[in-house]
C-alpha positions in Angstrom: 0.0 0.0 0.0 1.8 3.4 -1.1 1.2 6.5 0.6 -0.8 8.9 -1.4 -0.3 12.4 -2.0 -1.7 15.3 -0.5 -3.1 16.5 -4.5 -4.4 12.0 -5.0 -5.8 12.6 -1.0 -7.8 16.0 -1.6 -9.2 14.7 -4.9 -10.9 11.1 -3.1 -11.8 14.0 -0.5 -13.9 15.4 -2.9 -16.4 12.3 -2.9 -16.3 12.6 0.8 -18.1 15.4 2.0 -17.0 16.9 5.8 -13.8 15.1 5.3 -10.3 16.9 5.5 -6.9 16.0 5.5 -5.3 17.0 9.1 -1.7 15.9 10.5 -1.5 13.4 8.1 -4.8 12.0 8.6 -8.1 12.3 7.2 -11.0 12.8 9.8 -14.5 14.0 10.0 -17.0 14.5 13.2 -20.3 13.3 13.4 -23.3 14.3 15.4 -26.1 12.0 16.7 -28.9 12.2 18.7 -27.9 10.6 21.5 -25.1 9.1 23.3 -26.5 5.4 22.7 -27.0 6.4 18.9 -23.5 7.1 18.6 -22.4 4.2 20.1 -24.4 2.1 18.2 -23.1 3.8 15.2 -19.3 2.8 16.1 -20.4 -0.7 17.0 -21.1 -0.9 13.4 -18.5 0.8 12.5 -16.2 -1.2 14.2 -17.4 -4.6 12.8 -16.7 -3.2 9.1 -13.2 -2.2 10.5 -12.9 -5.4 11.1 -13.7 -7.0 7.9 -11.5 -4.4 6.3 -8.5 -5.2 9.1 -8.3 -1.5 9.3 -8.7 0.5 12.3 -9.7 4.0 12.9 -8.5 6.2 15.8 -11.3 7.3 17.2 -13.4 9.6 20.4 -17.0 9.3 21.3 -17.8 11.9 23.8 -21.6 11.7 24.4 -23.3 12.1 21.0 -20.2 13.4 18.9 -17.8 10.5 17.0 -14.6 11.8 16.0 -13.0 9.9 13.3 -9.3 10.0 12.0 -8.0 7.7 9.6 -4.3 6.7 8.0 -2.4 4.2 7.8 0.2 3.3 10.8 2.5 1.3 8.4 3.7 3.7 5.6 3.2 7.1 7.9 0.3 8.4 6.1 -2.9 8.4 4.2 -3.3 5.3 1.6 -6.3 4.1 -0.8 -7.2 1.5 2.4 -8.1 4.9 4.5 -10.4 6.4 1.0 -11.9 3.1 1.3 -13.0 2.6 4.6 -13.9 6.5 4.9 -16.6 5.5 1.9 -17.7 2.3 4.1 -18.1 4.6 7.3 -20.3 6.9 5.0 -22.4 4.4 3.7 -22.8 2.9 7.3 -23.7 6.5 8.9 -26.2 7.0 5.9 -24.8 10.3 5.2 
């Protein structure tokens, strides 16, 4: 997996909407109703982070989920944190 560049990362951004490239990461906050909506959220979150073997860094405080993403291993952001940005999209129903 080959780290992408900041011009390949703010094109996939594009597709992403409230996504930004920070520190080498992209991340995005969401808003729920409730603490126990947000939770749930990350539950299912989590489960496709699993089946992707990817994992997010991640805060939940009450009904707020902060989400960064890259990718430990080359030191930045890669097409594995574009893909499970869309999944987390799709799963939020944004």
């Amino acid at each position: 997996m080959e780290k992408l560049t900041d011009n390949e990362i703010e094109k996939a951004l594009q597709g992403l909407q409230g996504w930004s490239l920070n520190n080498g990461s992209i991340s995005k906050s969401f808003k729920f109703k409730d603490f126990k909506e947000a939770f749930s959220t990350m539950t299912r979150i989590a489960f496709e982070c699993e089946a992707q073997n990817h994992h997010p860094n991640w805060e939940n405080v009450y009904n707020t989920l902060n989400i960064a993403l890259n990718t430990h291993d080359v030191g930045g952001v890669t097409q594995k944190d574009i893909r499970l940005a869309q999944s987390i999209e799709r799963i939020v129903g944004v």
